[in-house]
TIVO-2410 file (N, C-alpha, C; in nm, 3 decimals):
# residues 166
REC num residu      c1      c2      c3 atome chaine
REC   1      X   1.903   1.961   0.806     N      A
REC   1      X   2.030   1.906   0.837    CA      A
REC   1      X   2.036   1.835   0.971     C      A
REC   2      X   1.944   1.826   1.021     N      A
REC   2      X   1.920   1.790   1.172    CA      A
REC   2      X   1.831   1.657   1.191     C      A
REC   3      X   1.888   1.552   1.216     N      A
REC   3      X   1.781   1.440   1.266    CA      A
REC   3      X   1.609   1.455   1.276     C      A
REC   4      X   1.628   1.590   1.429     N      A
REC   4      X   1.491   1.642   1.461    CA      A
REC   4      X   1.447   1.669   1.357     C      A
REC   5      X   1.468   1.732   1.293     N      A
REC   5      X   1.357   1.770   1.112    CA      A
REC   5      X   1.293   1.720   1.063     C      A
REC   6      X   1.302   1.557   1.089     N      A
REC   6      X   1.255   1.411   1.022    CA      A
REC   6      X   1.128   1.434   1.061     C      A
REC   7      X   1.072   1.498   1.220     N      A
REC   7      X   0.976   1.486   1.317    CA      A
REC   7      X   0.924   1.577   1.306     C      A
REC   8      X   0.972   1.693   1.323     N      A
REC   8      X   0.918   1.847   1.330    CA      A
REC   8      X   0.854   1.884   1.198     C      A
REC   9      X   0.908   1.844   1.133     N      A
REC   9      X   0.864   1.924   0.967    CA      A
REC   9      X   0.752   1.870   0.950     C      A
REC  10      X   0.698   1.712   1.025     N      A
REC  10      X   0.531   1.741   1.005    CA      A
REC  10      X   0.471   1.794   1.087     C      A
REC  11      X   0.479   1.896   1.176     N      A
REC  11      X   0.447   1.980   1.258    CA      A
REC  11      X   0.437   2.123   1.224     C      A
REC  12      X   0.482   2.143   1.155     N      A
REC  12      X   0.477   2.254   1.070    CA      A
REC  12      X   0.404   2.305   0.899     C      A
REC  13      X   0.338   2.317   0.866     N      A
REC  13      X   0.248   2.394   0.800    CA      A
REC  13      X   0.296   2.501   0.693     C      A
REC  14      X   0.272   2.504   0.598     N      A
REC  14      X   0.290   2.610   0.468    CA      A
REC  14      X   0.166   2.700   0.472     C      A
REC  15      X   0.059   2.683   0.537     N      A
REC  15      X  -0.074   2.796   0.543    CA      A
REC  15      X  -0.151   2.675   0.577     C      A
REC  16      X  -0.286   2.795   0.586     N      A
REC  16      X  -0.407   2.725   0.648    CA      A
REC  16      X  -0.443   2.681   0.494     C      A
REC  17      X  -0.449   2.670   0.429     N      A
REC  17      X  -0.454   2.580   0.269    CA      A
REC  17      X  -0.360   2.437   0.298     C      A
REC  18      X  -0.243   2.441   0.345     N      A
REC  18      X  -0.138   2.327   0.363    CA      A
REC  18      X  -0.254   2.242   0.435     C      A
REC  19      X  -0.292   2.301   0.585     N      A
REC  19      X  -0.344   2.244   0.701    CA      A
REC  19      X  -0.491   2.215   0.663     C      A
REC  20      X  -0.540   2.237   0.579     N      A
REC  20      X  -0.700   2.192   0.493    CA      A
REC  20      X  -0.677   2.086   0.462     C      A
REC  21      X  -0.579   2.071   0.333     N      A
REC  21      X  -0.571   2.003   0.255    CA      A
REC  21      X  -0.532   1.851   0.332     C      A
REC  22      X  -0.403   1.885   0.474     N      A
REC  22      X  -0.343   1.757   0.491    CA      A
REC  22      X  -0.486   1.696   0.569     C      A
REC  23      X  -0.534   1.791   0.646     N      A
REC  23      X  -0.680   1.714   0.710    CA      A
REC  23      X  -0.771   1.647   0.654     C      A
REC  24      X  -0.819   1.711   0.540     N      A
REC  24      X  -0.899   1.635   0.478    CA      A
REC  24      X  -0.867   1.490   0.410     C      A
REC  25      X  -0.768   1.467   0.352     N      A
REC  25      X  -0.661   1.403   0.330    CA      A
REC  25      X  -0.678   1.259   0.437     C      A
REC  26      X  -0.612   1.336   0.528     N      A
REC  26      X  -0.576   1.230   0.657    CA      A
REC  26      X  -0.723   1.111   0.718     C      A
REC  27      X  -0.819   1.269   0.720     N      A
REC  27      X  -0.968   1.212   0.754    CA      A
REC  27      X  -1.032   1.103   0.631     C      A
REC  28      X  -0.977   1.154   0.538     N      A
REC  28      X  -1.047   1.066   0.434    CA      A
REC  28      X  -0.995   0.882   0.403     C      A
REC  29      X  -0.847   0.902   0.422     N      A
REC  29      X  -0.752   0.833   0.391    CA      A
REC  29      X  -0.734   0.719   0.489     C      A
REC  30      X  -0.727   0.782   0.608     N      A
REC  30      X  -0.705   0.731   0.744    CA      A
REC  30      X  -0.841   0.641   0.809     C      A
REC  31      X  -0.959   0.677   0.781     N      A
REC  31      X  -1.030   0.632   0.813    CA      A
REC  31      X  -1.051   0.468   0.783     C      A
REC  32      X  -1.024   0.464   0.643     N      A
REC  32      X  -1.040   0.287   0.631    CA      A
REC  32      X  -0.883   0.241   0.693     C      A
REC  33      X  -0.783   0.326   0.721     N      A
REC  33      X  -0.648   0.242   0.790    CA      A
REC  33      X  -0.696   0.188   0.913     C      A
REC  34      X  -0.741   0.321   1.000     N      A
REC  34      X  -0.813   0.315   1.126    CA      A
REC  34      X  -0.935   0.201   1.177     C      A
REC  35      X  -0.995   0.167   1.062     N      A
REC  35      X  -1.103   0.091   1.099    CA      A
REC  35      X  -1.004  -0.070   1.096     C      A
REC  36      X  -0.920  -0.090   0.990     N      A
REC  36      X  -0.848  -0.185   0.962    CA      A
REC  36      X  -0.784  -0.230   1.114     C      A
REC  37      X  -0.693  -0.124   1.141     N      A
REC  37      X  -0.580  -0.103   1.276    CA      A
REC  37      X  -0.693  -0.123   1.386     C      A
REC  38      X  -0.772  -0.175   1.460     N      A
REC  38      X  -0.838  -0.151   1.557    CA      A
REC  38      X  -0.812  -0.260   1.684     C      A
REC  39      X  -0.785  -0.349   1.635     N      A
REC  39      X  -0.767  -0.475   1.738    CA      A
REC  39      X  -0.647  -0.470   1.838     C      A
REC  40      X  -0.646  -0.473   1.973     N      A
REC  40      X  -0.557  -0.454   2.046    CA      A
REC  40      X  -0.462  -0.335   2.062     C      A
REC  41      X  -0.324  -0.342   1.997     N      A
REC  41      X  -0.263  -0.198   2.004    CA      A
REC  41      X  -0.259  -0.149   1.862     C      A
REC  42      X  -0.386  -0.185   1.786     N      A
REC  42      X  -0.396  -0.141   1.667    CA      A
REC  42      X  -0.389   0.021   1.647     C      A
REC  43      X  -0.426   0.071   1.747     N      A
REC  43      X  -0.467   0.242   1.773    CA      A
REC  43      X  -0.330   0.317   1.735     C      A
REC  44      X  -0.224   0.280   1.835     N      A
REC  44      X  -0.109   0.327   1.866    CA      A
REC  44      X   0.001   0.264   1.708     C      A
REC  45      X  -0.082   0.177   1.667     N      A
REC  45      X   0.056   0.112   1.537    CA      A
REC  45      X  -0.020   0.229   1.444     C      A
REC  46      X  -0.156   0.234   1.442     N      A
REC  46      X  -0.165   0.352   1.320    CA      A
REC  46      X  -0.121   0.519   1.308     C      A
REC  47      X  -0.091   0.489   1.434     N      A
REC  47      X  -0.003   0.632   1.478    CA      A
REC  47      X   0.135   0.624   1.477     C      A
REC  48      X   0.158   0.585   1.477     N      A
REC  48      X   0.329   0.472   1.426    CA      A
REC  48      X   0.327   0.514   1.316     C      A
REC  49      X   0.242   0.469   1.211     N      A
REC  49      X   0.252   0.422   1.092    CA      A
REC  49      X   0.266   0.550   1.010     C      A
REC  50      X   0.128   0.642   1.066     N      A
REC  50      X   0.147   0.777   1.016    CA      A
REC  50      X   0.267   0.872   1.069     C      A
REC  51      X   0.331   0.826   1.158     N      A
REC  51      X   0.481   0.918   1.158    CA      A
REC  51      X   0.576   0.850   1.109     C      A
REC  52      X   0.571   0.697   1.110     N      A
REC  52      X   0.675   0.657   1.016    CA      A
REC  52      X   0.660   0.700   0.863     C      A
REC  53      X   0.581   0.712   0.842     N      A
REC  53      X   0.564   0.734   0.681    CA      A
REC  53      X   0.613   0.875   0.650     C      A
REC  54      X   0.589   0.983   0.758     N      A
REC  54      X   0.658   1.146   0.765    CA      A
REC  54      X   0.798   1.136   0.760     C      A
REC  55      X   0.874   1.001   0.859     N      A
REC  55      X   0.998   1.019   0.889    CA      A
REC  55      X   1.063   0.963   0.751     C      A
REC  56      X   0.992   0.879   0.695     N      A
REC  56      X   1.043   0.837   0.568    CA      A
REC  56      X   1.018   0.901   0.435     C      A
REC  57      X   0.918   1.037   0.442     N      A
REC  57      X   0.902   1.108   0.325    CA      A
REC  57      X   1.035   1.247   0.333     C      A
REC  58      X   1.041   1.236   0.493     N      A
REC  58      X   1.131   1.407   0.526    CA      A
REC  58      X   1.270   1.339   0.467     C      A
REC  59      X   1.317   1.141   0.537     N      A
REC  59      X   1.399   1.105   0.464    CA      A
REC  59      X   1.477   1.080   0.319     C      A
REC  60      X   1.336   1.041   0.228     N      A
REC  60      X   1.360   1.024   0.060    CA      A
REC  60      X   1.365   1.174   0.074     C      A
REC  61      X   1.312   1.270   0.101     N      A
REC  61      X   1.350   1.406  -0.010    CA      A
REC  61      X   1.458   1.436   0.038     C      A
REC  62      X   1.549   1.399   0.181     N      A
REC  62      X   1.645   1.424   0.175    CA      A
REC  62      X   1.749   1.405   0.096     C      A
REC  63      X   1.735   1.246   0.080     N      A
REC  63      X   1.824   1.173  -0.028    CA      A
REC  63      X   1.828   1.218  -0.141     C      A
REC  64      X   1.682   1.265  -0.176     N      A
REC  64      X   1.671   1.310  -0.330    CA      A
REC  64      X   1.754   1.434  -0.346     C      A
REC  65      X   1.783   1.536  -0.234     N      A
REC  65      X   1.821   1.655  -0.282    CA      A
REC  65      X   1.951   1.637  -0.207     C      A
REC  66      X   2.054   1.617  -0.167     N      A
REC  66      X   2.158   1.604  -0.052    CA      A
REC  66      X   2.196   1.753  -0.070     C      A
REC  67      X   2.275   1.827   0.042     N      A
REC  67      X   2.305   1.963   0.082    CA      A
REC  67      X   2.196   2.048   0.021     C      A
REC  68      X   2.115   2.021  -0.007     N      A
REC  68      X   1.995   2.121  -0.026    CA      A
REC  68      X   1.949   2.185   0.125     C      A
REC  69      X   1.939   2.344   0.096     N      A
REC  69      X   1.897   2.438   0.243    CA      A
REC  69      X   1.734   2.452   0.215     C      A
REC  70      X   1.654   2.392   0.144     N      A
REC  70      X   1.505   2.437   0.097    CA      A
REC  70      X   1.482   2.352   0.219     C      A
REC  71      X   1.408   2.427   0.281     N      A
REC  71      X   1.283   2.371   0.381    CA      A
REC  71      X   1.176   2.245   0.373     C      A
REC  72      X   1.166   2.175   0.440     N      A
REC  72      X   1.032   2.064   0.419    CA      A
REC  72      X   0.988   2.114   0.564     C      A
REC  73      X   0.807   2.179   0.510     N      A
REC  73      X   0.776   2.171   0.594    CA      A
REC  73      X   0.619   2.079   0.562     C      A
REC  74      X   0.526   2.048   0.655     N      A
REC  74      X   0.401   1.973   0.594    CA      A
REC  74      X   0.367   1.868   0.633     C      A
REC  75      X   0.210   1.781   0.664     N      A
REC  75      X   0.200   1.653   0.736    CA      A
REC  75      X   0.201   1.610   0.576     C      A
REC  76      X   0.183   1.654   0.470     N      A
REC  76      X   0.145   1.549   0.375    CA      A
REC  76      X   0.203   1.439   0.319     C      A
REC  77      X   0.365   1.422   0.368     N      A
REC  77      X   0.398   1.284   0.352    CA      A
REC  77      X   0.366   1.137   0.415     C      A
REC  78      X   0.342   1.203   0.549     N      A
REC  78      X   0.291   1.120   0.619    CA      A
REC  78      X   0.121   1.107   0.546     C      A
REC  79      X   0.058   1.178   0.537     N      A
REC  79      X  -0.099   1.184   0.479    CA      A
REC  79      X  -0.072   1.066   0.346     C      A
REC  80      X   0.030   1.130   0.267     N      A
REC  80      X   0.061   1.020   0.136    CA      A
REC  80      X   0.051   0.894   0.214     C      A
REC  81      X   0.082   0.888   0.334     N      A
REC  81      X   0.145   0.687   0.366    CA      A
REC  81      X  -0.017   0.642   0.390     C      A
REC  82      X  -0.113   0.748   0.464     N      A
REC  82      X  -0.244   0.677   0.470    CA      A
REC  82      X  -0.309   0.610   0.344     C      A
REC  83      X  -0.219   0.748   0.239     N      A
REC  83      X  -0.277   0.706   0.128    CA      A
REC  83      X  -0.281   0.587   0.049     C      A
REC  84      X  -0.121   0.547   0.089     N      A
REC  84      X  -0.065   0.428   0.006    CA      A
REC  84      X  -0.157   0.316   0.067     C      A
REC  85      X  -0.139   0.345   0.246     N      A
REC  85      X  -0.216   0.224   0.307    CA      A
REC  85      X  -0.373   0.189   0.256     C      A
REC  86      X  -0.441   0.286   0.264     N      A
REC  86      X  -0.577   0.302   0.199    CA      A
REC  86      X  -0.574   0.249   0.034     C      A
REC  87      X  -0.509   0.271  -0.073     N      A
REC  87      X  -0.515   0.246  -0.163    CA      A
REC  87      X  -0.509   0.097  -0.174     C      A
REC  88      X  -0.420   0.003  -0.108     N      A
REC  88      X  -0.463  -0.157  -0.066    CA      A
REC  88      X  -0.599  -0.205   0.011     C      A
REC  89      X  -0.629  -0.134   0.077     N      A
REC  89      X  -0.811  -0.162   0.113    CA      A
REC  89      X  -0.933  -0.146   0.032     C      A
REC  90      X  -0.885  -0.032  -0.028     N      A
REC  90      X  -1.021  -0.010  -0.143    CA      A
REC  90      X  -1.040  -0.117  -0.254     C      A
REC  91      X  -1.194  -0.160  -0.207     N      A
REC  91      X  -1.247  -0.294  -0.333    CA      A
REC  91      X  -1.170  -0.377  -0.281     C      A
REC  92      X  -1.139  -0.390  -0.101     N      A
REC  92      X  -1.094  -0.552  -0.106    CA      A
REC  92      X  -1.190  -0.602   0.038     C      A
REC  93      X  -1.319  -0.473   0.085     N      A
REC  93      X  -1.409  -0.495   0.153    CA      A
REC  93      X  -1.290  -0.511   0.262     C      A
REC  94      X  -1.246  -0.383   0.353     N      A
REC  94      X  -1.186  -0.371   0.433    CA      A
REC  94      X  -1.077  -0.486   0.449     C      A
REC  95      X  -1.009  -0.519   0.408     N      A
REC  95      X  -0.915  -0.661   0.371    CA      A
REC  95      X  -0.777  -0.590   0.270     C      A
REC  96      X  -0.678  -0.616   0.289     N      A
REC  96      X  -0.531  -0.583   0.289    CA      A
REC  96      X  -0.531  -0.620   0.137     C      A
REC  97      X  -0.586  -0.593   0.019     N      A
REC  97      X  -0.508  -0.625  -0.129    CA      A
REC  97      X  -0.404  -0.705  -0.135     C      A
REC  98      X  -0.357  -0.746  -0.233     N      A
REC  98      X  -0.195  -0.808  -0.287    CA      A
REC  98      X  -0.144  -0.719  -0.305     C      A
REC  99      X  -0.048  -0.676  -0.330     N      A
REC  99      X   0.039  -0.547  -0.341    CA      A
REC  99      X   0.061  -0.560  -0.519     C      A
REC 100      X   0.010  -0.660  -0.538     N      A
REC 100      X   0.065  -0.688  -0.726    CA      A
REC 100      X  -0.097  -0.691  -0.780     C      A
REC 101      X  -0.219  -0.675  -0.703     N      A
REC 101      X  -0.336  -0.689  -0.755    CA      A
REC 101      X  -0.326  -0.557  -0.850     C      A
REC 102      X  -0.383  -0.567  -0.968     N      A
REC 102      X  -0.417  -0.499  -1.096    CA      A
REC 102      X  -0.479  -0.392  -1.017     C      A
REC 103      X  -0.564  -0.333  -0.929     N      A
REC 103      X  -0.611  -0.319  -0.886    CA      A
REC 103      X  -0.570  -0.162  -0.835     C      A
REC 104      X  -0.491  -0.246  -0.699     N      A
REC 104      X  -0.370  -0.144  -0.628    CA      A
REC 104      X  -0.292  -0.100  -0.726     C      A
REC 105      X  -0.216  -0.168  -0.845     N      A
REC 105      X  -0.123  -0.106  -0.977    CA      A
REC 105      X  -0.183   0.033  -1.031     C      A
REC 106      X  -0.318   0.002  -1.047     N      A
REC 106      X  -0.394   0.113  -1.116    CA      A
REC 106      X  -0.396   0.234  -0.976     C      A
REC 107      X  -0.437   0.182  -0.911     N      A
REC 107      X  -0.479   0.316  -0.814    CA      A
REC 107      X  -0.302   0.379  -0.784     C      A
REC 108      X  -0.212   0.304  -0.754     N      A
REC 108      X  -0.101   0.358  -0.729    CA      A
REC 108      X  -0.025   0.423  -0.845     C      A
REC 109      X  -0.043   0.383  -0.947     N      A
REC 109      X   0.014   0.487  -1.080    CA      A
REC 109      X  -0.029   0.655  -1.103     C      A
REC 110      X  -0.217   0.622  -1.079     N      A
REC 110      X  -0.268   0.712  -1.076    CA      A
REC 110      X  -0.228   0.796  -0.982     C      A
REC 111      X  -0.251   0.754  -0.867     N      A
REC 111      X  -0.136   0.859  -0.729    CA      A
REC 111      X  -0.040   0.936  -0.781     C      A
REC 112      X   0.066   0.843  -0.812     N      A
REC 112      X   0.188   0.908  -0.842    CA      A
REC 112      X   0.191   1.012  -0.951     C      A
REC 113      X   0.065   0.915  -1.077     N      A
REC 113      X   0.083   1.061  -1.179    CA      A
REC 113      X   0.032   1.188  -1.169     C      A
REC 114      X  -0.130   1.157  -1.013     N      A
REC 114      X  -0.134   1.330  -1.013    CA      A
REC 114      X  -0.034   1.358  -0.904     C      A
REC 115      X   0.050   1.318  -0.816     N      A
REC 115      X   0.159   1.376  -0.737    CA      A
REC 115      X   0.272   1.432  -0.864     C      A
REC 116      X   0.292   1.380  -0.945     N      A
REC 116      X   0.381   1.428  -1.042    CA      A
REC 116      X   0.357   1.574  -1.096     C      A
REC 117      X   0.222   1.593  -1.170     N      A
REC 117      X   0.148   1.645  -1.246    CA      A
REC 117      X   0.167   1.797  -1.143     C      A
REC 118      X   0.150   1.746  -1.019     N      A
REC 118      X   0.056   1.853  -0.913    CA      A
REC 118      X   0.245   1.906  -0.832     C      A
REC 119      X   0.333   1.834  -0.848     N      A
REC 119      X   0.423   1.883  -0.797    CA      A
REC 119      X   0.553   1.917  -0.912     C      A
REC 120      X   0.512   1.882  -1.035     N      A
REC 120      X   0.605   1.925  -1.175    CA      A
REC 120      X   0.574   2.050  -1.211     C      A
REC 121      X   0.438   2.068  -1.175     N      A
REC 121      X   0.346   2.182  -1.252    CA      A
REC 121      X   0.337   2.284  -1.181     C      A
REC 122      X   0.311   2.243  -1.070     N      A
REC 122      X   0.268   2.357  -0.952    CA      A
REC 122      X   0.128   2.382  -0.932     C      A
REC 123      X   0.043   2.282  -0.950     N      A
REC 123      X  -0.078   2.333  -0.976    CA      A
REC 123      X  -0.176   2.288  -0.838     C      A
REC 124      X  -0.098   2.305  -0.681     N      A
REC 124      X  -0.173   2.240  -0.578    CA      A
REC 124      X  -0.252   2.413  -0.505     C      A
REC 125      X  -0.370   2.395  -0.485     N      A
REC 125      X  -0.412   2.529  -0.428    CA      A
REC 125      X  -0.337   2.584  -0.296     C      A
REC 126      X  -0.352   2.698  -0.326     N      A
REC 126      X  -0.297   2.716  -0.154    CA      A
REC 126      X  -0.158   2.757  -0.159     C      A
REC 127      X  -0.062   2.687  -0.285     N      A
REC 127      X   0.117   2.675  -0.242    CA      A
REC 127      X   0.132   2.822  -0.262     C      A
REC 128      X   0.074   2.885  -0.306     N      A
REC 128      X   0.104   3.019  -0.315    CA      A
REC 128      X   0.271   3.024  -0.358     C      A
REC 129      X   0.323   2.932  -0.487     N      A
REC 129      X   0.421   2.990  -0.535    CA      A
REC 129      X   0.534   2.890  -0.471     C      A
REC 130      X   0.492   2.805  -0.375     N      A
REC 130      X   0.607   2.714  -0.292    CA      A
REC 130      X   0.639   2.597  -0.364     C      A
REC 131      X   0.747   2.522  -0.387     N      A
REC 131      X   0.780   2.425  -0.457    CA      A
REC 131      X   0.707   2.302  -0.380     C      A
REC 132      X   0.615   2.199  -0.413     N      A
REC 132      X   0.574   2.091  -0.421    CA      A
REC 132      X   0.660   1.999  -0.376     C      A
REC 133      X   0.668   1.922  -0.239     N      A
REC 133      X   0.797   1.806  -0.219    CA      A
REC 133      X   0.738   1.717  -0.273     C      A
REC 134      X   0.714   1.665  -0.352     N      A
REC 134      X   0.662   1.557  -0.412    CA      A
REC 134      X   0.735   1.400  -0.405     C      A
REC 135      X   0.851   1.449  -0.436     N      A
REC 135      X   0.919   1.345  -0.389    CA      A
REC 135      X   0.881   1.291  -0.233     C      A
REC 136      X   0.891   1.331  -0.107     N      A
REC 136      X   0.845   1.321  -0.010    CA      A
REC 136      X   0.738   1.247  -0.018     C      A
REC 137      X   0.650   1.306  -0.116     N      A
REC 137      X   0.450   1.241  -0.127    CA      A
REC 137      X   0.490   1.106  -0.163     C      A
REC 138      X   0.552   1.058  -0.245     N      A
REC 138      X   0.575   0.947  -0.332    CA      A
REC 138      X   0.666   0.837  -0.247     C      A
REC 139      X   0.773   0.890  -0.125     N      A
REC 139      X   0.849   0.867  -0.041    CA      A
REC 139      X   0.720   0.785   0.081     C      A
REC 140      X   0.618   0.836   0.122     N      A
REC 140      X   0.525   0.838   0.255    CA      A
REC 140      X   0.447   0.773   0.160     C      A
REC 141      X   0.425   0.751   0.047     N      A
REC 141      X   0.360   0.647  -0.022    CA      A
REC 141      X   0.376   0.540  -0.001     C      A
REC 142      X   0.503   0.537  -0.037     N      A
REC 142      X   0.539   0.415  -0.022    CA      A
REC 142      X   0.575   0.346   0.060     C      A
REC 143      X   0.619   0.396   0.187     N      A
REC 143      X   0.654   0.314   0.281    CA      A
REC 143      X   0.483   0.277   0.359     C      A
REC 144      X   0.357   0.362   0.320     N      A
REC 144      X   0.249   0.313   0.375    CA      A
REC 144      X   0.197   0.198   0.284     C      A
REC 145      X   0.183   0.201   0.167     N      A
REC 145      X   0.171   0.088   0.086    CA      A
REC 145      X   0.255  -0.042   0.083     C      A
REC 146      X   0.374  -0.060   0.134     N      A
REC 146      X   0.423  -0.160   0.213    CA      A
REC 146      X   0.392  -0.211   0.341     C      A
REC 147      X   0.399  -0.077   0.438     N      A
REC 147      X   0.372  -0.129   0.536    CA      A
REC 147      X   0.198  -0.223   0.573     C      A
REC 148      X   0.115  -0.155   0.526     N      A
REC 148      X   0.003  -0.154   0.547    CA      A
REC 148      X  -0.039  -0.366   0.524     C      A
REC 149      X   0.010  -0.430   0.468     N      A
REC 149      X   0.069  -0.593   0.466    CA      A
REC 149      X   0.041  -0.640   0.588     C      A
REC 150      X   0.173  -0.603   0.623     N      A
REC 150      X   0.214  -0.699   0.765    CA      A
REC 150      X   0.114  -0.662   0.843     C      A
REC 151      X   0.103  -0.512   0.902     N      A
REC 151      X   0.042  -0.430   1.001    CA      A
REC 151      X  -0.102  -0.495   1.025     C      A
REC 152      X  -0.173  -0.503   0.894     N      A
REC 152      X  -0.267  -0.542   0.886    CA      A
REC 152      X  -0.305  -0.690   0.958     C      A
REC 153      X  -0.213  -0.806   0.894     N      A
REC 153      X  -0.230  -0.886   0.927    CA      A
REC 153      X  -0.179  -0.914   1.077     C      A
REC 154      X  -0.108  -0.819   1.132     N      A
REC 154      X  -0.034  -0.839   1.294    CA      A
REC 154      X  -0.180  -0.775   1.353     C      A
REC 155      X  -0.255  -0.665   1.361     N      A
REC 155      X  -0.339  -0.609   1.386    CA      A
REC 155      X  -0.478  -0.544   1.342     C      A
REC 156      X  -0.508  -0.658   1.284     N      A
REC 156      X  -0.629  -0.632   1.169    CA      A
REC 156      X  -0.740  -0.705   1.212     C      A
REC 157      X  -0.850  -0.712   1.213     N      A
REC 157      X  -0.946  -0.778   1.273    CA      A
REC 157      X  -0.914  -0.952   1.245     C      A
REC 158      X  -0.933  -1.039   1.331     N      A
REC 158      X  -0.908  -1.134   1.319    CA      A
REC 158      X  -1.011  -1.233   1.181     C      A
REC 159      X  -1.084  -1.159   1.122     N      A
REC 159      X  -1.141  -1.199   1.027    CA      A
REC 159      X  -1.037  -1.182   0.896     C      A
REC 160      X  -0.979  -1.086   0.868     N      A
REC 160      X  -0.891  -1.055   0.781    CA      A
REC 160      X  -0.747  -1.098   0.774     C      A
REC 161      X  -0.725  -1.203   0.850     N      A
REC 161      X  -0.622  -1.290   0.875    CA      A
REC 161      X  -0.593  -1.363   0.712     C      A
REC 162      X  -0.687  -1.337   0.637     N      A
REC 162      X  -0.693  -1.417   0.499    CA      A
REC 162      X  -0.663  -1.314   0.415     C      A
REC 163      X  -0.604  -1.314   0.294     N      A
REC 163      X  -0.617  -1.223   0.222    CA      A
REC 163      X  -0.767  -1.201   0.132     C      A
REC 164      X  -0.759  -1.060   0.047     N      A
REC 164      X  -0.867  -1.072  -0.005    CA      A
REC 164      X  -0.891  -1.119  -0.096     C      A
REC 165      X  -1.029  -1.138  -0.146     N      A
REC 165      X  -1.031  -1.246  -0.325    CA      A
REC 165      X  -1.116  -1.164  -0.376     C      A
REC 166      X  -1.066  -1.116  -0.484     N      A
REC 166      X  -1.123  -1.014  -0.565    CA      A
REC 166      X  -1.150  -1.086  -0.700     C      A
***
């Protein structure tokens, strides 16, 4: 119910299973954002990027649930936005995708259907019984799979000023 929540709740953790999962995640995900983001204050926008994507996953599940007292706690919305961002780099040889390439369509459906699957079902290790914000995942998706466009091209190696041709 609190502004601060937007911030804090990725600071906070469901278990050392939550805190595995968002790391590995982040490390895996983040790494081709990171290599992308490098030029100038590329460092500091990918750190941007990964709390904007938290402030906008803690936001959609707000919307999704209004006067709901259930807790969000977890980095993984923000982890989702690396994801979204990453899912436009892969197979475009470090280079920003189209957002409409067949490509990104496929990888982003697939996302969403195991975020669905994994937060309809309950079937993520670790939750020990905790409801799945999924919405949130799908929320930090998406605002990294948008953002990851511009960002790129404002702070992306000056080779990648072009889009990619796949």
């Amino acid at each position: 119910g609190q502004w601060s929540g937007m911030f804090t709740s990725m600071m906070l953790q469901g278990g050392w299973a939550d805190v595995a999962m968002n790391a590995v995640g982040a490390l895996a995900f983040g790494a081709p954002v990171a290599r992308l983001l490098s030029r100038g204050f590329g460092p500091l926008i990918f750190v941007a990027l990964y709390i904007f994507s938290g402030v906008v996953a803690a936001l959609g599940f707000g919307l999704c649930h209004p006067g709901s007292d259930s807790n969000l706690v977890g980095a993984s919305g923000a982890v989702f936005g690396l994801i979204g961002a990453a899912t436009r780099l892969m197979g475009g040889h470090d280079r920003v995708m189209p957002l409409f390439h067949p490509a990104v369509l496929k990888q982003a459906a697939a996302w969403m259907g195991v975020n669905l699957l994994v937060g309809l079902v309950g079937l993520a290790p670790g939750a020990g019984g905790a409801a799945i914000a999924w919405e949130a995942h799908a929320f930090g998706f998406l605002a990294g799979i948008l953002l990851i466009g511009p960002l790129g091209r404002w702070f992306g190696p000056r080779s990648d000023l072009r889009p990619a041709r796949v």
